[in-house]
N, C-alpha and C positions, 0 to 999 in steps of 0.2 A: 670414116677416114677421109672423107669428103674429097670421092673420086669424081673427076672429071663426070658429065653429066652427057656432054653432044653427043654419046653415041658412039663415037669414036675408038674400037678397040684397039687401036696402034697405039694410042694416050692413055687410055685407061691400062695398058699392061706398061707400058711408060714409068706411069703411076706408080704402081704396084712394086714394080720392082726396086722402090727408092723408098718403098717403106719398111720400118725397122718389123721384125719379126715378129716383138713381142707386142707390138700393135695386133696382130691376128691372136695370138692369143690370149690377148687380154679378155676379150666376152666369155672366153668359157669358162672363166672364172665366177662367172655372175647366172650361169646355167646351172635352170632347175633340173637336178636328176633322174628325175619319175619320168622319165620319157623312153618310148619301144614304139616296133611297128603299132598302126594305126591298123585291123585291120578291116571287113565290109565296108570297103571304101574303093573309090574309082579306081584308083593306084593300085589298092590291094583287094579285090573282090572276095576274096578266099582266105576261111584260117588254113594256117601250115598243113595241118590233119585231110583236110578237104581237098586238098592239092596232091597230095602224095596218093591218094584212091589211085589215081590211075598207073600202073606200074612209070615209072620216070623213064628207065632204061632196062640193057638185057644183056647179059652176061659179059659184063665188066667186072672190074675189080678196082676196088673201092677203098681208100684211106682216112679214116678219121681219128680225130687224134684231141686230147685235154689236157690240162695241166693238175696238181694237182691243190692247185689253191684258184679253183675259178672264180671264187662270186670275195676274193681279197680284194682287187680295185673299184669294183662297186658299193661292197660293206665302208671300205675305210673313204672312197669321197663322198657316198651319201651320208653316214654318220658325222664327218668331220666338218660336211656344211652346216650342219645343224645349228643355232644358236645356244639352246641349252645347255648345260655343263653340269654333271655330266647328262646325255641327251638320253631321251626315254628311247633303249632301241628298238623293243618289244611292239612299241607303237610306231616308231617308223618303219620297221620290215612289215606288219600288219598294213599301212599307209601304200609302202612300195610295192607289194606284193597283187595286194588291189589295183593298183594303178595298171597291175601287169594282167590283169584281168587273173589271176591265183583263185580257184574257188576253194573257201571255207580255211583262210587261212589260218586262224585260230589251232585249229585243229592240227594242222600241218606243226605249228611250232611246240606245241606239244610232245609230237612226238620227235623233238629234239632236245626238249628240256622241258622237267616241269615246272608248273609258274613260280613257285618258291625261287626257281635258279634265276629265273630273267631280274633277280631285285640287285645280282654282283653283275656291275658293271662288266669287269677284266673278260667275266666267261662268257655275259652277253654278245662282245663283239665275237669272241669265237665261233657261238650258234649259227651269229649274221653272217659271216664268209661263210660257211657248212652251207648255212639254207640259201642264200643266193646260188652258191656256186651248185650245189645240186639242182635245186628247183629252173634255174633261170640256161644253164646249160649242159652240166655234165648228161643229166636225164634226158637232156631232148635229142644229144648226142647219140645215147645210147636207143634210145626210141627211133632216130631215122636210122643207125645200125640195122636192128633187128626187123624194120620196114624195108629195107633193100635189101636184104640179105634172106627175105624168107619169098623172094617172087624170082622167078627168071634166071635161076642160074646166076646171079650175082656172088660174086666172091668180098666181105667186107674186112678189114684189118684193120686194128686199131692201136694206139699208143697212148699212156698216158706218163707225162712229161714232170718230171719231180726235181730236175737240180735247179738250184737257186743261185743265179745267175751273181755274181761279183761284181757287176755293174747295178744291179736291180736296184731301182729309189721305194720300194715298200721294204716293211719291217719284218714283214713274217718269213719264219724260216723256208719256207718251199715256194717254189716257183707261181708266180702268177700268172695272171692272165694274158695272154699272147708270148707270153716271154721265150715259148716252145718257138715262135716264130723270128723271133730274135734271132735265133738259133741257124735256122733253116735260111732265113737270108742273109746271112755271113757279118749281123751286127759284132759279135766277137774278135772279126779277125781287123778292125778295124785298130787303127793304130793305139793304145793303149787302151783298152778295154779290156777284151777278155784276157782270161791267164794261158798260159799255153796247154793245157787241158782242154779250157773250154774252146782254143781254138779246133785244137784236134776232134772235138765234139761238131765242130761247128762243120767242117769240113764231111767229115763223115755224114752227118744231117742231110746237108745237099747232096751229097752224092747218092744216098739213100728216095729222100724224094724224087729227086731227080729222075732216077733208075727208075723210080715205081711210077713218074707221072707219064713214061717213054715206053717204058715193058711191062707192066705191071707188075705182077705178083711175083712173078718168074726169075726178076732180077734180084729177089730177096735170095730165092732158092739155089739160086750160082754163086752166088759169094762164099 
């Protein structure tokens, strides 16, 4: 973008702010997919698994929450960067899975479909959202759940978020990936977006969080 260079942050936010938007995101268009934490690394000395050993906390209460189309934003931009036409997806969830360090993925997609299935396109992408969105977070969701929730007196609650939002830009019928957060932070109530249902969702949402991130558990149980 060819920002000022002296040093200068009064000029270089100068800068910034006279440039048009689509300038920023124009590189993420050109961004290879297969990228996650990095982890035995300075930054991250520890996998996730190795970190949670030590109890975190102690008799809190605790909300986690999914949607139910997790791994649709990942399945439909890594497949749709692809060159190919249509693109081998069997080999790119095998490719991406690896990348994510996945052991023995083969095996994994198996037991989603057998290899006869992976040759129709239509229902391959389907498997791809299923196995990203299970493998990559609804499980590890559920995995730190049952890790907090089995040490200390920890109280865990959970939701999982299925309407499909009237603004949403994916195709599939049920809610994607963060769109639960759409939600929660009053993107609906925003001047023509959501319908009045979904504001009334959207309101309710916040007030819910809100409640549980202030009183925890308790403010569910007084409503």
């Amino acid at each position: 973008m060819k920002c000022p260079s002296d040093g200068d942050v009064r000029s270089v936010l100068d800068f910034l702010r006279r440039v048009e938007p689509e300038t920023f995101a124009l590189p993420a268009t050109h961004t290879d997919l297969v990228f996650g934490p990095s982890f035995d690394t300075k930054f991250l000395p520890a996998y996730p698994s190795q970190l949670l050993n030590p109890d975190p906390f102690n008799g809190k209460d605790v909300l986690l929450g999914t949607v139910a189309g997790e791994g649709v934003v990942l399945a439909e931009l890594y497949i749709s960067s692809r060159h190919a036409k249509p693109p081998d997806v069997r080999g790119l969830l095998m490719q991406l899975l690896d990348a994510y360090g996945v052991l023995d993925a083969s095996r994994l997609l198996e037991h989603y479909a057998s290899h006869g299935q992976w040759d129709n396109h239509t229902l391959t992408v389907g498997f791809a959202k299923r196995v990203l969105g299970d493998v990559l977070y609804t499980c590890p969701v559920l995995y730190l759940a049952e890790h907090v929730s089995s040490s200390r007196n920890n109280s865990v609650h959970s939701y999982v978020f299925d309407h499909k939002p009237s603004f949403s830009v994916w195709p599939d019928p049920v809610a994607a990936q963060y769109e639960d957060l759409d939600f929660v932070f009053g993107v609906p109530l925003r001047q023509g977006l959501g319908t009045p249902q979904e504001q009334v969702l959207s309101r309710r949402l916040i007030q819910l969080v809100a409640g549980f991130a202030k009183n925890g558990y308790g403010h569910f149980l007084l409503r």
